[in-house]
C-alpha positions as CSV (number, residue, x, y, z in Angstrom):
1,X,14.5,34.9,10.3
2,X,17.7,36.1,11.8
3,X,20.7,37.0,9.3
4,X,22.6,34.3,11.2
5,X,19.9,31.8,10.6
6,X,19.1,32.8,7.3
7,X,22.9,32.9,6.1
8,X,23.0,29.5,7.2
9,X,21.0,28.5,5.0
10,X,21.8,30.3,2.2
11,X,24.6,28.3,2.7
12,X,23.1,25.2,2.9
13,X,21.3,25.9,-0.3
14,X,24.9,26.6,-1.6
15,X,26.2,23.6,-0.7
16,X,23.4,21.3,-2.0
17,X,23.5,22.9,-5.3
18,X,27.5,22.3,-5.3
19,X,28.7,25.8,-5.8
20,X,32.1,26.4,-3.5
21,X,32.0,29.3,-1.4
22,X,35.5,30.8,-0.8
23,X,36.0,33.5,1.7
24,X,39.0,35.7,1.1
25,X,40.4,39.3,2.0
26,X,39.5,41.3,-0.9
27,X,40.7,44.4,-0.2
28,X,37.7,46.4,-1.2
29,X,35.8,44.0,-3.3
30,X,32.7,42.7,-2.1
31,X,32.9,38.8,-4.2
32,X,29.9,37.6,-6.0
33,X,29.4,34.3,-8.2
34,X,31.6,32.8,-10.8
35,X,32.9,29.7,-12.4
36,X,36.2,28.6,-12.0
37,X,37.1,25.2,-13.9
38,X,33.2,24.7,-14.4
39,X,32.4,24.9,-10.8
40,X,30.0,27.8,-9.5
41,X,32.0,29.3,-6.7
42,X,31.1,32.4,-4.8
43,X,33.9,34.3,-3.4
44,X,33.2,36.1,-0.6
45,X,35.4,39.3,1.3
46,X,35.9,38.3,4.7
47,X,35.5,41.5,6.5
48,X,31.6,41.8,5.6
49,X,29.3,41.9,8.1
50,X,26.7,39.2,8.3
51,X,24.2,41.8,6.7
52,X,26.1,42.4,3.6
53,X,27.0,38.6,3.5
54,X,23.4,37.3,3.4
55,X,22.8,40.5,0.6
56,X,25.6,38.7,-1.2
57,X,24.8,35.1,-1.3
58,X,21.3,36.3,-2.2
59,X,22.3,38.1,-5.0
60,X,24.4,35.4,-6.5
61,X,22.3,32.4,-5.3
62,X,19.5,33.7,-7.0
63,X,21.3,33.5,-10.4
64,X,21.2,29.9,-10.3
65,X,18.5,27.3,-11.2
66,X,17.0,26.4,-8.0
67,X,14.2,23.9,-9.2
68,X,14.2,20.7,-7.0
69,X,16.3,22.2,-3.8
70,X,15.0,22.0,-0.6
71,X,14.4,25.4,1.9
72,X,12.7,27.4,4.0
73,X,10.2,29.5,2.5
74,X,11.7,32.4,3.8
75,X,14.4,31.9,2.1
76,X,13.2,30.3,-1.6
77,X,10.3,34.1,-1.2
78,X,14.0,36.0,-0.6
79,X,15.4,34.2,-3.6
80,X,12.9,34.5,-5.9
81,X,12.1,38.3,-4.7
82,X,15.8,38.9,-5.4
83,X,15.6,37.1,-8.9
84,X,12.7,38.8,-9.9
85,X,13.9,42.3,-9.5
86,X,17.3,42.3,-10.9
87,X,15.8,41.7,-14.3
């Protein structure tokens, strides 16, 4: 799967899980995940390629429950790959 493709859908996962992604210049800082008023919201630098962008939604996204949503294999493997070794 292309990054293009496969940050699409990362962000389609995003959305259907309700967590806000905001994209902002950072000025250094990459983003990640956080809550904000007891949304999920992941903040993400502007200036990052699509490459570090998809390597950033992964990480966060795979913080977060993802029972019952809807996606391509591809990306529930990356996911749960990415889940599995940060622990």
């Amino acid at each position: 799967m292309e990054n293009v493709q496969l940050l699409q859908s990362l962000e389609a996962v995003a959305e259907e899980l309700s967590v806000d992604i905001r994209h902002e210049d950072l000025e250094g800082g990459r983003g990640g995940l956080f809550r904000l008023r007891g949304r999920s919201c992941i903040l993400v630098d502007r200036n990052l390629s699509v490459a570090e962008r998809v390597d950033l939604m992964t990480r966060s996204l795979s913080q977060l429950p993802l029972d019952g949503v809807f996606m391509p294999p591809a990306v529930r493997e990356l996911l749960e790959f990415r889940a599995t070794s940060a622990l």
